[in-house]
py3Dmol code that shows the C-alpha trace and the ligand (Angstrom):
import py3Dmol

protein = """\
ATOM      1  CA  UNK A   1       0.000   0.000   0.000  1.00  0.00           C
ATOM      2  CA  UNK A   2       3.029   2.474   1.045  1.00  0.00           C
ATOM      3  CA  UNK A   3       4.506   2.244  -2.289  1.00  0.00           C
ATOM      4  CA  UNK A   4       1.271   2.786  -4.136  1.00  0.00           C
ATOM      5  CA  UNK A   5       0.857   5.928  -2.524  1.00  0.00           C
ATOM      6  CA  UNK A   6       4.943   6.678  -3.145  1.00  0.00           C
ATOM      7  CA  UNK A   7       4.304   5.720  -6.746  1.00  0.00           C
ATOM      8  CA  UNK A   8       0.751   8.190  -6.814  1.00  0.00           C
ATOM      9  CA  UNK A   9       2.906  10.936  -5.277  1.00  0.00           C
ATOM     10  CA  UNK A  10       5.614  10.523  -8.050  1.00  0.00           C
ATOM     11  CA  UNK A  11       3.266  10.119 -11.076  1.00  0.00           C
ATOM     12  CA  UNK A  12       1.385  13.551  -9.539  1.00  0.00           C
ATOM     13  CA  UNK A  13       4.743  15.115  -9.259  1.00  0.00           C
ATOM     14  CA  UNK A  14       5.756  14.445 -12.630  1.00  0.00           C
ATOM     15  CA  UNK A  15       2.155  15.643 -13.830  1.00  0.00           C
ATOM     16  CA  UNK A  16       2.616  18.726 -12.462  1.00  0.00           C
ATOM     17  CA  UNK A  17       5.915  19.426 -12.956  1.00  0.00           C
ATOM     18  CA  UNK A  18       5.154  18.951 -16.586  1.00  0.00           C
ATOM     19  CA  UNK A  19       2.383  21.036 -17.140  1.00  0.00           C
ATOM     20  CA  UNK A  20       3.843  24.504 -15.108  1.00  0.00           C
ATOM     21  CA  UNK A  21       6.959  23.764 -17.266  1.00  0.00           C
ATOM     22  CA  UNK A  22       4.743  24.293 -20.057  1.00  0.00           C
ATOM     23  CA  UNK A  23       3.459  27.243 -18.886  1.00  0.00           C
ATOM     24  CA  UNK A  24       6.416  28.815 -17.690  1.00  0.00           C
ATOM     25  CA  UNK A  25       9.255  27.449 -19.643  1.00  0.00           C
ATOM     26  CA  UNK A  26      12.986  28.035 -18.882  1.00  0.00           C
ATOM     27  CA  UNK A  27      15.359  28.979 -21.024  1.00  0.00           C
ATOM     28  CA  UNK A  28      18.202  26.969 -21.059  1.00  0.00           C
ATOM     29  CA  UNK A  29      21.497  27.499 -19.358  1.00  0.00           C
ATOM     30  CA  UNK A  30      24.572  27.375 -21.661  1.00  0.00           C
ATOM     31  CA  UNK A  31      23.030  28.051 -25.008  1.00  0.00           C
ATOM     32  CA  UNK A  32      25.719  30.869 -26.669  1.00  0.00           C
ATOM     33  CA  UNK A  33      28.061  27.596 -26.187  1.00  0.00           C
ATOM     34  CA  UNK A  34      26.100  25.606 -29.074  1.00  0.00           C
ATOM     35  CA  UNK A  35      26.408  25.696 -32.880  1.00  0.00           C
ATOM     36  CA  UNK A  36      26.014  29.244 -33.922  1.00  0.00           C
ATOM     37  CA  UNK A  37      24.188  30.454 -37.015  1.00  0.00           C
ATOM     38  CA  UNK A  38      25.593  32.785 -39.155  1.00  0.00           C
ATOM     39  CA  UNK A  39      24.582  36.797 -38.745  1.00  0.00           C
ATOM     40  CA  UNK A  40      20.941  37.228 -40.520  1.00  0.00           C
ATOM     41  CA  UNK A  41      19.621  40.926 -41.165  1.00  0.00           C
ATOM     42  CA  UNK A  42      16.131  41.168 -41.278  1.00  0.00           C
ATOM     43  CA  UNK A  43      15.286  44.759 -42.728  1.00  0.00           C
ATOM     44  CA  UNK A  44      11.066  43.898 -43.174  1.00  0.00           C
ATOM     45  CA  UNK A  45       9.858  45.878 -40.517  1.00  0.00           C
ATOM     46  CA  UNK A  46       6.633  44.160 -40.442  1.00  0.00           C
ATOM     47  CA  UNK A  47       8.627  40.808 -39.102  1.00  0.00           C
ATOM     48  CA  UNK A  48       8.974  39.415 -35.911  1.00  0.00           C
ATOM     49  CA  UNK A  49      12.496  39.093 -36.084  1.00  0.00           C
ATOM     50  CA  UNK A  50      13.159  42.787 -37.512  1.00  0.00           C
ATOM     51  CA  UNK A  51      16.617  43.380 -36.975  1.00  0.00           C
ATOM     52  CA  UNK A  52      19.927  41.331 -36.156  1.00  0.00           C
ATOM     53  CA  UNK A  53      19.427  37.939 -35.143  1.00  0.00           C
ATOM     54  CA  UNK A  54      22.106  34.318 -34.761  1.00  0.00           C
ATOM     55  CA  UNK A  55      20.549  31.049 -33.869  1.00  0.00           C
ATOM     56  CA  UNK A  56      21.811  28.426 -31.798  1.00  0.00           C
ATOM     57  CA  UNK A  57      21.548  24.513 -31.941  1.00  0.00           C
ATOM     58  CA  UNK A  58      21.936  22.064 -29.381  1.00  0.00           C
ATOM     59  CA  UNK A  59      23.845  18.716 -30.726  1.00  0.00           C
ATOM     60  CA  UNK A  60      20.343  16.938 -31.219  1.00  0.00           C
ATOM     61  CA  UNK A  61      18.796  19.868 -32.955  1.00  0.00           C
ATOM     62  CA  UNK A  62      22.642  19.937 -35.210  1.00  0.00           C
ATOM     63  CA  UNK A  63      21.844  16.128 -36.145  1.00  0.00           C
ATOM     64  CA  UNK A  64      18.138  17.527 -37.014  1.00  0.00           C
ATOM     65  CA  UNK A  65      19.360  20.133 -39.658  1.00  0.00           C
ATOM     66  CA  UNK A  66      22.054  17.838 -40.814  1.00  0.00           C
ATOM     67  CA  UNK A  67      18.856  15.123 -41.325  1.00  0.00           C
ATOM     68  CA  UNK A  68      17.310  17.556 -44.106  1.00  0.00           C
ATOM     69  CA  UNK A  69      15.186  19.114 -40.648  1.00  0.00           C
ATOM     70  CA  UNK A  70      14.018  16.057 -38.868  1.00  0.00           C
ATOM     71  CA  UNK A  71      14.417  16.404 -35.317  1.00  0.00           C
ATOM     72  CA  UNK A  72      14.822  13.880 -32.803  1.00  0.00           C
ATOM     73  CA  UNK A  73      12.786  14.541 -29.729  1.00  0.00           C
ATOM     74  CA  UNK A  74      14.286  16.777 -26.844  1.00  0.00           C
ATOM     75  CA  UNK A  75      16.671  18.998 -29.719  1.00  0.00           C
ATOM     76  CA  UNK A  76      16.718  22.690 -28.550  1.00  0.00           C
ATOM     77  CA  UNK A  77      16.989  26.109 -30.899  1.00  0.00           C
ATOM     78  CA  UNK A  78      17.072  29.651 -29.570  1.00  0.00           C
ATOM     79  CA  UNK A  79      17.506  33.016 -31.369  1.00  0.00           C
ATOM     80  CA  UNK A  80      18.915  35.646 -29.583  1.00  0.00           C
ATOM     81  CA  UNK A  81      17.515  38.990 -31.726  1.00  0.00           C
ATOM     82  CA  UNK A  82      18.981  42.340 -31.452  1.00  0.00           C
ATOM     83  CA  UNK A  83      18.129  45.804 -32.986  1.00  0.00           C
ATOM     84  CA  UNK A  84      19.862  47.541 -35.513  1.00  0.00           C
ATOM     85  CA  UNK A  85      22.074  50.381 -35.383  1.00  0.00           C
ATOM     86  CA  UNK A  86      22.716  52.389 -38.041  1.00  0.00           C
ATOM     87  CA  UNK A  87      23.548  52.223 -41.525  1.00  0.00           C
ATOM     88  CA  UNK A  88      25.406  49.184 -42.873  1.00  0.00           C
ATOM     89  CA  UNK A  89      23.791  47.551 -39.651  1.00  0.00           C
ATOM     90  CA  UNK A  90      25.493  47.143 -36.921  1.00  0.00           C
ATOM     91  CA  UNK A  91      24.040  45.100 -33.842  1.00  0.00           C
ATOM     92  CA  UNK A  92      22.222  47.439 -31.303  1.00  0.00           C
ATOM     93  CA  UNK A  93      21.107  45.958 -27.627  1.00  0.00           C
ATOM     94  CA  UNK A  94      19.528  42.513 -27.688  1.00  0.00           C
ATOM     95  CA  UNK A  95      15.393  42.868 -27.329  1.00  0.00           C
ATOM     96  CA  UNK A  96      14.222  39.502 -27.465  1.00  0.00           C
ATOM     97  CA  UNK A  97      14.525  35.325 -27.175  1.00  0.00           C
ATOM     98  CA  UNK A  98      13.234  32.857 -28.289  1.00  0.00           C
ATOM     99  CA  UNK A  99      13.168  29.177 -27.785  1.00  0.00           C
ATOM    100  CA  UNK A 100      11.921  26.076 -29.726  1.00  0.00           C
ATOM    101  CA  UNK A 101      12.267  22.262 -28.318  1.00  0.00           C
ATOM    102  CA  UNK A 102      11.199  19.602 -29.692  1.00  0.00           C
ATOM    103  CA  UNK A 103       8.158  17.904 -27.115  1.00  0.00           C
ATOM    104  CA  UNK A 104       5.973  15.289 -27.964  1.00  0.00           C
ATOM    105  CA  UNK A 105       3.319  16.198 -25.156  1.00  0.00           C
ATOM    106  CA  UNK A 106       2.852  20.058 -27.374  1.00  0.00           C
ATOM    107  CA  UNK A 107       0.537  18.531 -29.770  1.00  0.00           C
ATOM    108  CA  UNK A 108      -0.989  21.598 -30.290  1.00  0.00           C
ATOM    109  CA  UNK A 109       2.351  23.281 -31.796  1.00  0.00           C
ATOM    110  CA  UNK A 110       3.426  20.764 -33.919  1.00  0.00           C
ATOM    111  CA  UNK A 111       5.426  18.702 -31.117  1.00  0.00           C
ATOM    112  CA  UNK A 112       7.261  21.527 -30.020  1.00  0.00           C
ATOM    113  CA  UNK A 113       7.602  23.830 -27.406  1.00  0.00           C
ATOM    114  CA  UNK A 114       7.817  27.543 -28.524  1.00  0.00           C
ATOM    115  CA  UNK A 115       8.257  30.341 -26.024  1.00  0.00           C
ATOM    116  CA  UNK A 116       9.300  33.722 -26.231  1.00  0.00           C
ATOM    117  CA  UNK A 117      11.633  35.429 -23.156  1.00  0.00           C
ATOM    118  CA  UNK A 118      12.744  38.983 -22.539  1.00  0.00           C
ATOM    119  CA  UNK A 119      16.122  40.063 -22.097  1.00  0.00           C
ATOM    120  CA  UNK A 120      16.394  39.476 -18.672  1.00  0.00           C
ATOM    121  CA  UNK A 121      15.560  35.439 -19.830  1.00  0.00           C
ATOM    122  CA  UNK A 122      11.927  35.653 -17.969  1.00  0.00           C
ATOM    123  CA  UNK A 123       8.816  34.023 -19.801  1.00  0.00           C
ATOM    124  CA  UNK A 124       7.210  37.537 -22.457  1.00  0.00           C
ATOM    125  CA  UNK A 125       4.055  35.787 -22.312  1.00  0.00           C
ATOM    126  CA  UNK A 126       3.771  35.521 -26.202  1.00  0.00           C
ATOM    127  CA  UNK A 127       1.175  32.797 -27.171  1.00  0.00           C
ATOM    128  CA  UNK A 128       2.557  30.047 -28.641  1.00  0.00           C
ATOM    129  CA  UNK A 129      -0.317  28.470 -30.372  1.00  0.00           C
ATOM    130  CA  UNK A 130      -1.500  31.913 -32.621  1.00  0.00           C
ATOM    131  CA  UNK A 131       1.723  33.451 -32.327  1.00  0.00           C
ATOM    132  CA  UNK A 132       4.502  31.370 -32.748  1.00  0.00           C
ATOM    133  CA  UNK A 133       2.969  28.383 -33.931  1.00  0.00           C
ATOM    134  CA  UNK A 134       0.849  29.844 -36.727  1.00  0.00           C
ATOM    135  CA  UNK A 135       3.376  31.819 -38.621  1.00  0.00           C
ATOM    136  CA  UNK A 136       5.850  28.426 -37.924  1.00  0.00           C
ATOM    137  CA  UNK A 137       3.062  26.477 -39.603  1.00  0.00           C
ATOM    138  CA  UNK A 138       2.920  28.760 -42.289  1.00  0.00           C
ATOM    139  CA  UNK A 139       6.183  28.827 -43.351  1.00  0.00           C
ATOM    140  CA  UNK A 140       7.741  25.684 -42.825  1.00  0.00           C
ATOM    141  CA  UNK A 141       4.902  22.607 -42.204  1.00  0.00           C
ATOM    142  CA  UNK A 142       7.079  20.554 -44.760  1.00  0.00           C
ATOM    143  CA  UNK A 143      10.307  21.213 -42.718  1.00  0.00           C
ATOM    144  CA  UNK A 144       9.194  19.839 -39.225  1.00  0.00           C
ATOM    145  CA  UNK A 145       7.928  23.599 -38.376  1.00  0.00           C
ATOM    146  CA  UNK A 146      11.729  24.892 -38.453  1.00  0.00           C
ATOM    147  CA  UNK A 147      12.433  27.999 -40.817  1.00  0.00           C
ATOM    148  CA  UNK A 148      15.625  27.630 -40.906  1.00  0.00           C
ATOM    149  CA  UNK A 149      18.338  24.771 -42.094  1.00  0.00           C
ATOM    150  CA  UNK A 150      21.822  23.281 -42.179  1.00  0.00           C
ATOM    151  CA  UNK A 151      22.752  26.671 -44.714  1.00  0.00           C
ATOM    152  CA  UNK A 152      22.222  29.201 -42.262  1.00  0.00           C
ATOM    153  CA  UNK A 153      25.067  27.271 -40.109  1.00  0.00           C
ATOM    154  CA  UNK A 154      27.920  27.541 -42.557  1.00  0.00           C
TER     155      UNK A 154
END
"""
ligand_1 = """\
43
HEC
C 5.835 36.291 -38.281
C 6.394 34.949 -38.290
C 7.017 34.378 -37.035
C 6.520 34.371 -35.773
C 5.249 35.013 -35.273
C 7.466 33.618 -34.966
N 8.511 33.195 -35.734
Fe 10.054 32.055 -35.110
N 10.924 32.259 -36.942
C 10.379 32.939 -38.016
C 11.331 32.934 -39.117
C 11.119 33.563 -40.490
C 12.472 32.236 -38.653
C 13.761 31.936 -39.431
C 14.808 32.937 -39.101
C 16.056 32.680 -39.902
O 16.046 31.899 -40.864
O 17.070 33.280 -39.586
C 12.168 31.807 -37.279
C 13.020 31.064 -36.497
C 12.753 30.646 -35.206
C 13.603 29.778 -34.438
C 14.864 29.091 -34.957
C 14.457 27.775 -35.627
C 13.728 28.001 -36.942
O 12.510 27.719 -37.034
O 14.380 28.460 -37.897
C 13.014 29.646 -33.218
C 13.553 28.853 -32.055
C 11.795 30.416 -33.230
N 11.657 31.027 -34.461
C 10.919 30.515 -32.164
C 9.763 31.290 -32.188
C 8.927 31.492 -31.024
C 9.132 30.879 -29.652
C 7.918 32.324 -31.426
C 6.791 32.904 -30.585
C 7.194 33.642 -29.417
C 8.141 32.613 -32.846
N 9.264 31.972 -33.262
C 7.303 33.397 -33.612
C 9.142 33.488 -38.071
C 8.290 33.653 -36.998
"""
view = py3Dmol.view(width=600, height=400)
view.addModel(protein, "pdb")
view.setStyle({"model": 0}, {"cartoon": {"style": "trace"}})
view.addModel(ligand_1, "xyz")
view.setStyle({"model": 1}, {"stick": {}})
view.zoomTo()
view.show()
């Protein structure tokens, strides 16, 4: 009986550790040591990612663009963004993170968690179903809902 309630405890645990994870996801420690994209410029002011922006890949998520975008479950991508300065661009302060790993449980993004985070790395509260997901969708439903491949990480 003991270690059905032990066992309970530990399912509930899980449970809930899982679903206030989802709705306040942490950005991960370490990332600006993983595979680094090369410099995009964004100049359409109408974009999300308007202005200067490098994206990082965990080793699962490298394996995923070096698979033709087929990610194996738990592979992590951020995009650190930052403003631009000037004229030829140069990289103002950073404004904004994002996040995308790979989840089975999101079913309603396409397997994958997206969340946005200020600069100070806390949650910005952007919806990930409309927001994120929907433009993701959009753009790249053939590509496992990653925009960008193994050419932007020359
Ligand atoms: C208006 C469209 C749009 C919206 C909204 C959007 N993204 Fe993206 N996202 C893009 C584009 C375009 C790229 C590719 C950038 C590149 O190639 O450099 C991208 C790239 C990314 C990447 C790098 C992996 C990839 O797909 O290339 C992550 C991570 C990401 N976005 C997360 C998010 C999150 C989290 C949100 C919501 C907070 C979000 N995005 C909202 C258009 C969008």
């Amino acid at each position: 009986m003991k270690s059905v309630v032990i066992m309970l405890s530990v399912l509930f645990l899980c449970f809930s550790a899982a679903t206030s994870e989802a709705a306040s996801p942490v950005l991960p420690k370490g990332y600006t040591a993983w595979k680094k994209s090369e410099r995009k410029v964004v100049t359409d002011k109408s974009s999300l990612f308007y202005g200067i922006h490098y994206i990082y890949a965990d080793k699962k998520a490298q394996r995923g663009y070096l698979a033709g975008n087929k990610f194996p479950e738990g592979s992590r991508i951020v995009v650190e963004s930052f403003t631009i300065k000037g004229n030829p661009a140069v990289d103002g302060p950073k404004n904004m993170i994002v996040l995308m790993r790979k989840d089975k449980r999101q079913t309603a993004t396409g397997g994958w968690l997206f969340a946005g985070f200020g600069v100070d790395g806390k949650p910005s509260g952007l919806d990930p179903v409309t927001i994120c997901f929907g433009c993701h969708q959009k753009d790249a439903a053939q590509r496992d809902f990653v925009i960008s491949t193994k050419k932007d990480f020359k």
